[in-house]
C-alpha positions as CSV (number, residue, x, y, z in Angstrom):
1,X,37.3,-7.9,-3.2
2,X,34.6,-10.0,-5.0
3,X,32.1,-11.6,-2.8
4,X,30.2,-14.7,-3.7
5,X,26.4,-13.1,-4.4
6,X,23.6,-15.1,-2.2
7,X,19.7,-15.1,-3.0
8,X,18.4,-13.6,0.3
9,X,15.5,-13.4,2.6
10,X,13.2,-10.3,2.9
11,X,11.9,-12.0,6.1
12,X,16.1,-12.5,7.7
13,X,16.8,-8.8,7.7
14,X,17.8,-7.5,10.8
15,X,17.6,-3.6,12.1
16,X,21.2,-2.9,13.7
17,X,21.4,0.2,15.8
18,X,25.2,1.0,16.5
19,X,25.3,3.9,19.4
20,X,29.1,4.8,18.1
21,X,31.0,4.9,15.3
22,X,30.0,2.5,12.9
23,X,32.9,0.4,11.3
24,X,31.7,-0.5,7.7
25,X,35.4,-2.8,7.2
26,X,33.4,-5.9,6.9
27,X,30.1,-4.6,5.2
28,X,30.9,-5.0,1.5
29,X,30.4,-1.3,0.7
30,X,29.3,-1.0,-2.9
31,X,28.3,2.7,-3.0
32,X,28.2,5.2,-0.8
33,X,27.8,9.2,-0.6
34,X,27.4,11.9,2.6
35,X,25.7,15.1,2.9
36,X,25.7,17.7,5.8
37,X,22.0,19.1,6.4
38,X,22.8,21.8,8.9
39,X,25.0,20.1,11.5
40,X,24.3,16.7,10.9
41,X,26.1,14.6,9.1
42,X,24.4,11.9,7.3
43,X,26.3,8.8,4.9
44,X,24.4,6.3,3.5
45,X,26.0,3.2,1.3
46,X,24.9,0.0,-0.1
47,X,26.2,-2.8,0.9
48,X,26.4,-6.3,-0.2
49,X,23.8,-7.5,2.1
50,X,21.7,-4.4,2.0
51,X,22.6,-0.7,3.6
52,X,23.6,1.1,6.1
53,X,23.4,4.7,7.6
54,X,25.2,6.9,9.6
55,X,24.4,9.8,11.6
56,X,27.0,12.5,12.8
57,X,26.1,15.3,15.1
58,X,28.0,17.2,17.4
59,X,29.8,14.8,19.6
60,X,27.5,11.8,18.8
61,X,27.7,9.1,16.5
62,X,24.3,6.6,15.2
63,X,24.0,4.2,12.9
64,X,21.9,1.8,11.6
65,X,22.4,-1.6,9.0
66,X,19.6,-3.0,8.0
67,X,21.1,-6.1,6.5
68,X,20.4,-10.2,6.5
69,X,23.2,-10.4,9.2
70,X,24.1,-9.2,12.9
71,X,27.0,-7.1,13.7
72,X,29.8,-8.3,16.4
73,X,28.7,-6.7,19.3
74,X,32.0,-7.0,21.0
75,X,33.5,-4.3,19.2
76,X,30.5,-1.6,19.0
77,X,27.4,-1.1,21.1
78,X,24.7,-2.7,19.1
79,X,20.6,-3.5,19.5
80,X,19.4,-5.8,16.6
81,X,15.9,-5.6,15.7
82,X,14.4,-8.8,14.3
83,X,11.4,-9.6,12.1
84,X,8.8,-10.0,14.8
85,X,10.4,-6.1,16.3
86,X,9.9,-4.3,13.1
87,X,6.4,-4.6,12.4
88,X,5.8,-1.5,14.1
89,X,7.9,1.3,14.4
90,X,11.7,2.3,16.3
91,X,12.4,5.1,18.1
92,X,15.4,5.4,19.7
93,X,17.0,9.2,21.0
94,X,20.8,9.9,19.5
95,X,21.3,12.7,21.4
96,X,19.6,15.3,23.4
97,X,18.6,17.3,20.1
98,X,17.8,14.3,17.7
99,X,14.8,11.6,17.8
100,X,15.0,8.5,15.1
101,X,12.1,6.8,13.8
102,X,12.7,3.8,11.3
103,X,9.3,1.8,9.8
104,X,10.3,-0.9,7.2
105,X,7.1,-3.1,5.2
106,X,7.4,-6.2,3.3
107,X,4.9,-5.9,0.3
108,X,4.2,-8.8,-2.3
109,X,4.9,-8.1,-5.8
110,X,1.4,-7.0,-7.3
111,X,0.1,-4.4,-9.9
112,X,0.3,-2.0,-6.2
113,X,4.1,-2.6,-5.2
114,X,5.3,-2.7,-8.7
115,X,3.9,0.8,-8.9
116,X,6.0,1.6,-6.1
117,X,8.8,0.1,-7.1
118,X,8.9,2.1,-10.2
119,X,8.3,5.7,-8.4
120,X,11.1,4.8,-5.9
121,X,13.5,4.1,-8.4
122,X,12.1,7.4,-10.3
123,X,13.0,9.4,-6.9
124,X,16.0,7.9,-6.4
125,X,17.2,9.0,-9.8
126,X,15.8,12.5,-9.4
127,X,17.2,12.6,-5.7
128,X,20.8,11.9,-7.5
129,X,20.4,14.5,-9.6
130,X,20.1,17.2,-6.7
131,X,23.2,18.4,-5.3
132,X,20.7,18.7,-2.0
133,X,20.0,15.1,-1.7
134,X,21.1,11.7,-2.6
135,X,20.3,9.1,-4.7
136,X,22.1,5.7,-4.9
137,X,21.1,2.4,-6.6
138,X,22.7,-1.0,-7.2
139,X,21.4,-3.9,-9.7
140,X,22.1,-7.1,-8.0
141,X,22.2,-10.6,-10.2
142,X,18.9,-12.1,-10.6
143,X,17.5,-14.8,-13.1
144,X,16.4,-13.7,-16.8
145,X,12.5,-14.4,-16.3
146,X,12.1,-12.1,-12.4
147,X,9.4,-10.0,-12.4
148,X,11.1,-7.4,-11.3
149,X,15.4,-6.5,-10.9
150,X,16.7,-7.6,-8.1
151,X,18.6,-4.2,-6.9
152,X,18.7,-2.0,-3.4
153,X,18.1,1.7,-3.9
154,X,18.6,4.8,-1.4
155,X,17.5,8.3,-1.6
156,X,17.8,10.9,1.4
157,X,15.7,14.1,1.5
158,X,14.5,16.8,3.4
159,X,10.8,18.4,4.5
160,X,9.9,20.1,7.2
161,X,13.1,20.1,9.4
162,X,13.3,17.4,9.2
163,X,15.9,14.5,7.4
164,X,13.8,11.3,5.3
165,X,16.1,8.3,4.4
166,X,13.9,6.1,1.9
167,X,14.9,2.7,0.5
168,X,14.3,-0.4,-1.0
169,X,14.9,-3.7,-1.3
170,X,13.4,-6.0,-4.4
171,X,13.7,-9.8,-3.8
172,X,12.7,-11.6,-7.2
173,X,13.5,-14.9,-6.1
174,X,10.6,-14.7,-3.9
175,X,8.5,-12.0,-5.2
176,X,8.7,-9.8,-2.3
177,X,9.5,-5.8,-1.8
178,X,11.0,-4.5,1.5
179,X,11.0,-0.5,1.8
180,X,12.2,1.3,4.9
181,X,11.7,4.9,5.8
182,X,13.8,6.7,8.1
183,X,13.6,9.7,10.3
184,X,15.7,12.3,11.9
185,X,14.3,15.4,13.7
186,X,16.0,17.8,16.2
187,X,13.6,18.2,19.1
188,X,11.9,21.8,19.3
189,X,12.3,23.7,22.1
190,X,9.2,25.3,23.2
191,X,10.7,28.4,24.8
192,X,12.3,29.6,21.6
């Protein structure tokens, strides 16, 4: 299926936390991989509008989108975070052994971000070149003279325990970066 590409907003993404299985039938998956880290699952793709993630574990399910649109709520249970809501962080609790934290920030394309935009895109390649992680990227059309591609990259990692789900999101047509950073940590138990 071809969709019809659409210059987007850095400032109309939306956080959407899905407390079940997420159903990605209408999300325009472009690319997308899994890994198992212990007993969690974790899938990540790129979508047309930007990406999502899923989290399996045991018997529970979690997702999030982070996309310019808002899922139908009448067929999964969904919170959507707006722009005003994700100017400091979200934590949310999947189950009784994992915590979430997600912090996204909108930078302005200067000699700073486009520093960061070229070390992301050199750990995303390096992350896809680990059978340990993953690393995923997609070049979205963009006009000849942008200062920068237009593209959404995705690489997952671990430290510590715990599971880091980086990306970002590079909007030419108005000169403006969006990277997210994910968390996922079991809860220690003190009495071990």
């Amino acid at each position: 299926m071809n969709a019809i590409y659409i210059d987007q907003s850095a400032y109309d993404l939306r956080l959407n936390l899905v407390s079940s299985s997420l159903d990605t039938s209408n999300l325009n998956v472009i690319v997308s991989q899994s890994i198992n880290y212990d007993d969690v699952n974790i899938e990540v793709g790129i979508i047309g509008a930007s990406h999502y993630l899923s989290i399996k574990h045991k018997d529970s399910q979690f997702s999030e989108v982070f996309a310019c649109l808002e899922l139908e709520s009448n067929t999964q249970k969904c919170i959507v975070k707006k722009e005003a809501e994700l100017s400091s962080s979200i934590y949310e609790k999947i189950n009784e052994e994992l915590n979430y934290k997600f912090d996204s920030k909108i930078l302005s394309w200067d000699s700073q971000s486009a520093e960061k935009y070229s070390q992301f895109s050199k750990d995303t390649v390096s992350s896809s070149k680990d059978k340990n992680n993953i690393g995923l990227s997609h070049l979205f059309p963009h006009k000849k003279n942008a200062s920068f591609q237009a593209k959404t990259e995705v690489f997952v990692h671990t430290r510590e325990d715990k599971i880091f789900v980086n990306t970002l999101h590079a909007y030419p047509n108005e000169e403006k970066l969006v990277f997210t950073k994910t968390s996922i940590e079991k809860y220690r138990n003190v009495h071990e």
